[in-house]
C-alpha positions as CSV (number, residue, x, y, z in Angstrom):
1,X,-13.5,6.7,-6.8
2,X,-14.6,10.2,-7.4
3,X,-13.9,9.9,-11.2
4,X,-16.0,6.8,-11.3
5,X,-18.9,8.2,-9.3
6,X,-19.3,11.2,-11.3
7,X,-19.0,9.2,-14.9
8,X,-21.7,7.3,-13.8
9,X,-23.4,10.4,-13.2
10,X,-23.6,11.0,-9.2
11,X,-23.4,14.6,-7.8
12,X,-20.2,13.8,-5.5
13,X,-19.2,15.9,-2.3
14,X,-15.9,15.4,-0.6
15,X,-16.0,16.0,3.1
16,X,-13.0,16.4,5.2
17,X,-11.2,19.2,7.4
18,X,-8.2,20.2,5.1
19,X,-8.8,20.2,1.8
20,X,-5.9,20.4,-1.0
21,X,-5.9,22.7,-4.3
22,X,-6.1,19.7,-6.2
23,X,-9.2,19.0,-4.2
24,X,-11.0,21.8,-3.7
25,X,-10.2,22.4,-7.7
26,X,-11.8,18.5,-8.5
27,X,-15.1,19.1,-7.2
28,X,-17.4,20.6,-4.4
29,X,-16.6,20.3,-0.5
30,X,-18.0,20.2,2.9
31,X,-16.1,20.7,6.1
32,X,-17.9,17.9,9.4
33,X,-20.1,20.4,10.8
34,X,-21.2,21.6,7.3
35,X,-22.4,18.1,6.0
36,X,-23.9,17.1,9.6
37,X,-26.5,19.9,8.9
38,X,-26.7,19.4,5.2
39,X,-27.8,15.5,6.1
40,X,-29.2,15.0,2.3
41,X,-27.0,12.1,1.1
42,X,-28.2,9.1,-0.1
43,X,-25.0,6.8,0.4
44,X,-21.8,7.9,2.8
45,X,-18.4,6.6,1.8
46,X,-16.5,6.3,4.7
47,X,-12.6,6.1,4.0
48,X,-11.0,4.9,8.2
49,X,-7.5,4.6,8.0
50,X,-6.6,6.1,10.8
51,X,-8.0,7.7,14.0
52,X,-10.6,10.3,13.3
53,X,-13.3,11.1,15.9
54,X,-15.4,14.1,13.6
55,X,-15.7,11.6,11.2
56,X,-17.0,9.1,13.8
57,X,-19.2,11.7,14.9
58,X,-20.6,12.3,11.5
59,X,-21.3,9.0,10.6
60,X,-23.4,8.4,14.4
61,X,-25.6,11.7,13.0
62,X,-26.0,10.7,9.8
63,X,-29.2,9.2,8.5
64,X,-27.6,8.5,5.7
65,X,-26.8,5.0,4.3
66,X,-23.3,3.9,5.1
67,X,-20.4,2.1,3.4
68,X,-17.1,2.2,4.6
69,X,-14.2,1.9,2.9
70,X,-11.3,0.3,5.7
71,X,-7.6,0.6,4.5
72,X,-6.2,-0.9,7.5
73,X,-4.5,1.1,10.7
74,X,-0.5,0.4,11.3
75,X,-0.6,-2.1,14.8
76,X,0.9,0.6,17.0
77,X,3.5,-1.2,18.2
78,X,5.4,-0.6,15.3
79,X,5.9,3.5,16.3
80,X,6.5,2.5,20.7
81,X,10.3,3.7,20.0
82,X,9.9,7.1,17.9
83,X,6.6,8.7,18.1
84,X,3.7,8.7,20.8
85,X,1.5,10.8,18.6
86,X,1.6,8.4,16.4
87,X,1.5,5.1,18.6
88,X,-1.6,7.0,20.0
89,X,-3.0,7.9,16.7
90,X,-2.7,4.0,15.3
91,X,-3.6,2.6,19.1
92,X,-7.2,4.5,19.5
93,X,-7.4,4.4,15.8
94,X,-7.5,0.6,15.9
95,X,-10.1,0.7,18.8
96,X,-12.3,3.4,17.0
97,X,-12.3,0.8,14.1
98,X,-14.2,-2.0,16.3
99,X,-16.6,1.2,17.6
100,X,-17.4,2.1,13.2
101,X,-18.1,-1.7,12.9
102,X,-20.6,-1.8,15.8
103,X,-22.3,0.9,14.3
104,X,-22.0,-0.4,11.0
105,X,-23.9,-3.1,11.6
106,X,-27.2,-3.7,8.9
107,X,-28.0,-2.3,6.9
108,X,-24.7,-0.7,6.2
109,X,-21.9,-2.2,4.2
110,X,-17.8,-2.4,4.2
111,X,-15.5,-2.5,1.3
112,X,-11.7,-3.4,2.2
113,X,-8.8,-2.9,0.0
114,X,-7.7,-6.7,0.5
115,X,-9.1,-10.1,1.8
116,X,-6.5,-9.1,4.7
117,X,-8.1,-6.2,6.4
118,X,-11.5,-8.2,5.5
119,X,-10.2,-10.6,7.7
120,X,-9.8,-7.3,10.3
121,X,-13.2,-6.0,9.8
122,X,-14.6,-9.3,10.6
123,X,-12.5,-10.1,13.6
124,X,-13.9,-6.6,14.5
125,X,-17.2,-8.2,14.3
126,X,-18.4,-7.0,11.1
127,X,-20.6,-9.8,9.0
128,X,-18.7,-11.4,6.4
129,X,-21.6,-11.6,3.8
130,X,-21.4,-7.1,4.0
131,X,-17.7,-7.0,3.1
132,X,-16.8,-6.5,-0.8
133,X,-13.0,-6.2,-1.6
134,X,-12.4,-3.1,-3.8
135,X,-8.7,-2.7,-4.5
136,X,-7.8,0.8,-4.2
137,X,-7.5,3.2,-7.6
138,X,-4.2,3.8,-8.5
139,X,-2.3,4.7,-11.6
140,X,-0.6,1.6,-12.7
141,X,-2.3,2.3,-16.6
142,X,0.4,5.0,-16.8
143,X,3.3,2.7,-15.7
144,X,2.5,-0.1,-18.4
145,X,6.1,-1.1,-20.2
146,X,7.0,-3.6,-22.7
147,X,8.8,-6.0,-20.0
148,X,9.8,-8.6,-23.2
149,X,12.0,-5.3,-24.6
150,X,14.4,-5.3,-20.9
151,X,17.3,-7.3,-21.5
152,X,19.3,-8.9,-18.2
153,X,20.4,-6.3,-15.7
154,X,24.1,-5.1,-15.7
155,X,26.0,-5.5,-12.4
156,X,25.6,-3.4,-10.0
157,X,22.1,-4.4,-10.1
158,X,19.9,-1.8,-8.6
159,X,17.4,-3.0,-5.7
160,X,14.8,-0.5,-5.6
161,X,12.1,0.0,-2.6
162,X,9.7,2.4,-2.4
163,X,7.5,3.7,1.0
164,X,7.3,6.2,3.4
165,X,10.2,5.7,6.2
166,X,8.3,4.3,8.8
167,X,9.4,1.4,11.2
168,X,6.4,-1.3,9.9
169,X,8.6,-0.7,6.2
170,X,11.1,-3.3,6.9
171,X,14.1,-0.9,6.4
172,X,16.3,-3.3,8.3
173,X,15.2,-6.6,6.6
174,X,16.4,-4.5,3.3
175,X,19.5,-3.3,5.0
176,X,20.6,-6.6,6.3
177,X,19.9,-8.6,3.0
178,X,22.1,-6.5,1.2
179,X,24.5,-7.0,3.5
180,X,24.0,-10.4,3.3
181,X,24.5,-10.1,-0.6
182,X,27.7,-8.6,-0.3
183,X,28.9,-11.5,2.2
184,X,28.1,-14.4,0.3
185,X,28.3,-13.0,-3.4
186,X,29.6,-10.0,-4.1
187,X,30.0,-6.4,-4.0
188,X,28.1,-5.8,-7.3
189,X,24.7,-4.5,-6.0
190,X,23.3,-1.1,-4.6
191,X,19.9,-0.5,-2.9
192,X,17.6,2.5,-3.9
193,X,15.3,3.4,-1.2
194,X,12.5,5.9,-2.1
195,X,10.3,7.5,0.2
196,X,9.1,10.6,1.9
197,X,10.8,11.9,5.8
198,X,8.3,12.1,8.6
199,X,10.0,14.7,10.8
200,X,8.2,12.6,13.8
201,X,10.0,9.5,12.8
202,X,14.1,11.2,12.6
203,X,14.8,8.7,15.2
204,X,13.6,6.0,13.0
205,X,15.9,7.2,10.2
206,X,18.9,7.8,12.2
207,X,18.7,4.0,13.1
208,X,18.3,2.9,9.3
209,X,21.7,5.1,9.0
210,X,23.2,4.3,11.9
211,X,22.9,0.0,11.4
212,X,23.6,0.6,7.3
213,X,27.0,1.8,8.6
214,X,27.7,-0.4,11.2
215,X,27.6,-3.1,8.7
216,X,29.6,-1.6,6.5
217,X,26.9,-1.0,3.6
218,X,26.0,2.5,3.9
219,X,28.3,3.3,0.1
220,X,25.7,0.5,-1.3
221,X,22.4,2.7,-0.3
222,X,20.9,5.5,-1.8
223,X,18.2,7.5,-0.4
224,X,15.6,9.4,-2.2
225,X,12.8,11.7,-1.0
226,X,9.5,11.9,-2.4
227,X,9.6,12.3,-5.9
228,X,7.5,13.1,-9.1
229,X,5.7,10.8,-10.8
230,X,8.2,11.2,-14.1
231,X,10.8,10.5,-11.9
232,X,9.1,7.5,-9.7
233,X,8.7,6.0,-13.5
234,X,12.2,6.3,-14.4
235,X,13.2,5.2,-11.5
236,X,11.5,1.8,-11.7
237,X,12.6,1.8,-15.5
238,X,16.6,1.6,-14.7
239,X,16.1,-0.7,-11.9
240,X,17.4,-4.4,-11.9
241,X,14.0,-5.6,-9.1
242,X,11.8,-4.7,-6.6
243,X,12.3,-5.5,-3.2
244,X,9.8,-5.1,-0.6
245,X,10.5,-6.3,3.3
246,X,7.8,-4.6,4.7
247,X,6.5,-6.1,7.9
248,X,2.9,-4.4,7.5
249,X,0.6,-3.5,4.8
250,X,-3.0,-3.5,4.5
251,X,-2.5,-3.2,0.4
252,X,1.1,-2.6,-1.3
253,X,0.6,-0.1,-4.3
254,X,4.3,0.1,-5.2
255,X,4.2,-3.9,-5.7
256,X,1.8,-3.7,-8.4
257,X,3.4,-0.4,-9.9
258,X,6.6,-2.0,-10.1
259,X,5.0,-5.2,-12.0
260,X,3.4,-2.7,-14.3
261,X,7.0,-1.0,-15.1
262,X,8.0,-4.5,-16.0
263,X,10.0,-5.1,-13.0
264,X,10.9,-8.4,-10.9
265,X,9.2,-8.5,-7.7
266,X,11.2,-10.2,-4.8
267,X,9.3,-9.9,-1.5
268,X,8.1,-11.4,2.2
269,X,5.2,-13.0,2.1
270,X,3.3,-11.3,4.9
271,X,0.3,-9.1,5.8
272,X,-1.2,-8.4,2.5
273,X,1.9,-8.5,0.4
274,X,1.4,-11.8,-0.9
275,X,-2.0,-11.0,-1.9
276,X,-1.3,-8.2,-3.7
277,X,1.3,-9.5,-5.1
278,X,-0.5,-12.8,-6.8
279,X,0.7,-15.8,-8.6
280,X,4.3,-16.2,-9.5
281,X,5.9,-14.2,-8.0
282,X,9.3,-14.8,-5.4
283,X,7.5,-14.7,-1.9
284,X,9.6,-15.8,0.4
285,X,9.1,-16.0,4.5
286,X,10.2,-13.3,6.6
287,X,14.2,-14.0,7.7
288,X,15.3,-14.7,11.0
289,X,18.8,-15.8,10.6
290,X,21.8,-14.8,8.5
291,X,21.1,-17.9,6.1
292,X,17.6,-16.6,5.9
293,X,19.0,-13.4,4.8
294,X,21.7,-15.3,2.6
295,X,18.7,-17.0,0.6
296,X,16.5,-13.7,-0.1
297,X,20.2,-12.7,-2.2
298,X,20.3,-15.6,-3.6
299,X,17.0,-14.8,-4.5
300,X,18.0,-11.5,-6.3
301,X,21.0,-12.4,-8.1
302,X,19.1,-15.1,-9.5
303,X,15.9,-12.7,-10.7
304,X,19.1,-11.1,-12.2
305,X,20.7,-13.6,-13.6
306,X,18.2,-16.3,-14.8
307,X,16.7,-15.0,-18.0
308,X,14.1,-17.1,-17.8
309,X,12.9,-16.8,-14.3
310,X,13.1,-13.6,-15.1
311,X,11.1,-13.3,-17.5
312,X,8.7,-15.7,-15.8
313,X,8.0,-13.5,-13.4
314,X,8.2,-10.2,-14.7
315,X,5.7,-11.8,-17.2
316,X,3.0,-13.1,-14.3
317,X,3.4,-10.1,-12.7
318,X,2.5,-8.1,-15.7
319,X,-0.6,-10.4,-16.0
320,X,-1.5,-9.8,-11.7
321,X,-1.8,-6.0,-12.5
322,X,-3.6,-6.5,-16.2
323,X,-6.2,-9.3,-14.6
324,X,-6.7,-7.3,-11.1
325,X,-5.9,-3.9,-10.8
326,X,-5.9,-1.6,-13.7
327,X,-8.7,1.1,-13.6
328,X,-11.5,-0.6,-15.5
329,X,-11.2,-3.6,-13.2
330,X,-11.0,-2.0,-10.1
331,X,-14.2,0.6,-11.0
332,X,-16.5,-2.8,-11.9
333,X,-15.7,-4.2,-8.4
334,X,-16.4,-0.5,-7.0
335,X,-19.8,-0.2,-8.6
336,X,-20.8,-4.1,-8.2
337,X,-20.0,-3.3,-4.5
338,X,-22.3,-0.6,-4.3
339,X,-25.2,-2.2,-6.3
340,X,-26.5,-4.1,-3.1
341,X,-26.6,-0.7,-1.5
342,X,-28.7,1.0,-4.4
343,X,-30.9,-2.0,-4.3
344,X,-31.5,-1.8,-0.8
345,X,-32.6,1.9,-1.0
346,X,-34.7,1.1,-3.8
């Protein structure tokens, strides 16, 4: 977004409380109480995403216009068993976003990363007819692969998931389909899981340990930790699919980075998931019963297996990112969605 802006010739500041080197080294910054005085903006991007009361604070002192940018808040709920910060953080975050809305009202305008958390905003309140949806940026241009050069997958095929380990991930869903795999077809599979440790959510990563070895599929798992792009690349490279069981998301980036890399997505069909993940490819309801379970491994040994459902999908998937979500794409939907905005300060 701050690329864009500034090719289009905008004088950009980035205001927050922490800034990284990457940050600081991009551009110029302003701590809260810093752009509260400074007051000369013409247009305030407001990114919520979580609970954040100088940036409420900011935006009720502005005189600025306003345009904010929601990426959902996790329902709470999800971190009850592991981490009251964060149940706190995601509880009065979710309340502080019906409080931006009301002050969002006209003549001030919402972009949401998905027709899902539109659907939020307006529930919230906020006028349909104000809301543009504005994928976020990501870097799916540098993942692009041939997909027609990957032959069939060799057994063991390699399910790969990546996300942070956090309890609205679906960690369980993926734990118990693989051992559902190994039940009703055989032992030739291992699951990659790739994603950074919260130390607030050990709890939540002893349990993902603890059920993998009560069932007896703990050898079948790998974890990974946060790692470099080269290495996020290479590791969607050697996979056999993606798998994603995640009960929550507002927008799923590693969907469409995985259809970039030329890999199979297998996946619920919840939240935004679906939505992201477009037409074609294997979205399947969320299990409740072993046989549920049982058909989302059917489901990956036949993305391994069929060639040409395979490349059906890989192929539709590489068309969803190409049509939707590469850089060009996603900066014309950010600039048409503030042209109403420039017009109305005109």
């Amino acid at each position: 977004m701050f690329d864009v802006l500034t090719e289009c010739g905008f004088e950009v500041v980035l205001i927050g409380e922490h800034f990284d080197d990457v940050t600081l080294a991009k551009g110029r910054t302003m701590t809260v109480d810093e752009a509260i005085k400074w007051h000369d903006f013409a247009i305030l991007i407001y990114h919520h995403s979580i609970i954040w009361e100088k940036g409420e604070t900011l935006l009720r002192l502005s005189p600025s216009r306003l345009l904010m940018k929601y990426h959902n808040i996790t329902p709470a709920d999800f971190f009850a068993d592991y981490s009251p910060n964060y149940w706190s953080m995601c509880a009065t975050g979710r309340e502080q976003t019906a409080r931006l809305v009301a002050l969002f009202d006209r003549p001030h305008r919402f972009m949401a990363d998905s027709i899902f958390n539109a659907t939020e905003l307006v529930e919230a309140g906020a006028n349909p007819e104000r809301i543009t949806i504005v994928p976020p940026f990501t870097h799916v241009n540098t993942m692009m692969s041939d997909h027609a050069a990957r032959p069939l997958p060799a057994v063991p095929y390699t399910v790969l998931f990546v996300g942070r380990i956090a309890p609205n991930k679906g960690h369980m869903i993926l734990i118990n389909t693989i051992h559902a795999y190994l039940l009703t077809i055989g032992p030739g599979i291992k699951l990659r899981i790739v994603g950074g440790q919260d130390e607030n959510l050990l709890g939540y990563r002893e349990r993902i340990v603890n059920h993998a070895a009560e069932l007896g599929v703990l050898d079948h798992i790998e974890f990974l930790e946060q790692v470099s792009p080269e290495t996020l690349r290479g590791l969607f490279a050697d996979s056999s699919l993606f798998l994603c069981t995640s009960e929550h998301e507002g927008f799923c980036v590693p969907i469409i980075e995985a259809q970039a890399s030329g890999l199979p997505v297998v996946s619920v069909n919840s939240t935004a998931i679906g939505e992201t993940a477009g037409l074609g490819q294997i979205l399947l309801d969320p299990p409740r019963s072993f046989q549920d379970y049982a058909f989302f491994a059917r489901m990956i040994h036949d993305v391994c297996t069929n060639e040409r459902l395979r490349r059906n999908v890989i192929a539709k998937g590489r068309r969803n990112v190409l049509s939707r979500f590469t850089k060009p794409v996603t900066a014309d939907l950010f600039i048409n969605a503030l042209a109403p905005v420039f017009e109305e300060l005109a």
